[in-house]
C-alpha positions as CSV (number, residue, x, y, z in Angstrom):
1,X,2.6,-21.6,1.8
2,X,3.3,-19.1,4.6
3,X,1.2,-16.1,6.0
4,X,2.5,-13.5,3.9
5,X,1.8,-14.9,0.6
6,X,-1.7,-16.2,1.4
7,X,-2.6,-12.8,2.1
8,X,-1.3,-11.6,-1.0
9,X,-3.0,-14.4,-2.6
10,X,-6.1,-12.7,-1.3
11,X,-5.5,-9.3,-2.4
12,X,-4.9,-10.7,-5.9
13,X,-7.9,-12.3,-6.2
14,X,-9.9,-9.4,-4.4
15,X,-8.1,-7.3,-7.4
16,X,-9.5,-9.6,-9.8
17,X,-12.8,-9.5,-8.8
18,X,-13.0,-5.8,-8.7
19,X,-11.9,-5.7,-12.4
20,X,-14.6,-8.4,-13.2
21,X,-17.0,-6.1,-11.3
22,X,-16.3,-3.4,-13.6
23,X,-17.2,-5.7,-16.8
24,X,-20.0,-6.5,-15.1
25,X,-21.0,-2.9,-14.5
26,X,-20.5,-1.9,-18.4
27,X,-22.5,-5.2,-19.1
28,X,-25.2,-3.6,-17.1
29,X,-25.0,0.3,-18.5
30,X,-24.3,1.3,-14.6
31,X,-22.2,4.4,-14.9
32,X,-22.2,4.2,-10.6
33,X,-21.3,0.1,-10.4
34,X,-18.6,1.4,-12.8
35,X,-17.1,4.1,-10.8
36,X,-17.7,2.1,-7.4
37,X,-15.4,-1.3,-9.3
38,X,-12.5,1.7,-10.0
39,X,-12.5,3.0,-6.7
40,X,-12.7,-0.5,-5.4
41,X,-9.6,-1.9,-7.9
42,X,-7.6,1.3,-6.7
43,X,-8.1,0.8,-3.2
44,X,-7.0,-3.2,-3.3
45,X,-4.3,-2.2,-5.4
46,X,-2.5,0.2,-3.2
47,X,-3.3,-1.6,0.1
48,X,-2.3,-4.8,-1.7
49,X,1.0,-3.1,-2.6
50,X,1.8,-1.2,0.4
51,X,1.3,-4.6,2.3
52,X,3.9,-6.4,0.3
53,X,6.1,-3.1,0.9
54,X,5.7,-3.9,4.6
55,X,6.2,-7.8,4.2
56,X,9.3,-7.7,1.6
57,X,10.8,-5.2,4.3
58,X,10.2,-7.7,7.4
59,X,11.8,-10.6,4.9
60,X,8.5,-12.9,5.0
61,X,8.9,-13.0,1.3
């Protein structure tokens, strides 16, 4: 496995802990752990895509 897709490995399972944050925020009736897992998500999310933007266009994947 070379550089490019562990690091995408990472972001996906950063992503998936953000959306498990959010379940645990309604779990707990936290309307601010709720917003905080969104914003978190959204922020993995576009980094994570922007980065495989930046690898597809160097060819690393």
């Amino acid at each position: 496995m070379n550089k490019a897709k562990m690091v995408m490995f990472i972001f996906a399972l950063a992503a998936m802990l953000s959306m498990v944050s959010i379940g645990y925020a309604i779990a707990i009736k936290s309307i601010v752990a709720i917003l905080i897992g969104i914003v978190a998500l959204c922020v993995v999310m576009m980094t994570g895509f922007k980065m495989k933007r930046k690898f597809r266009d160097q060819g690393l994947l």
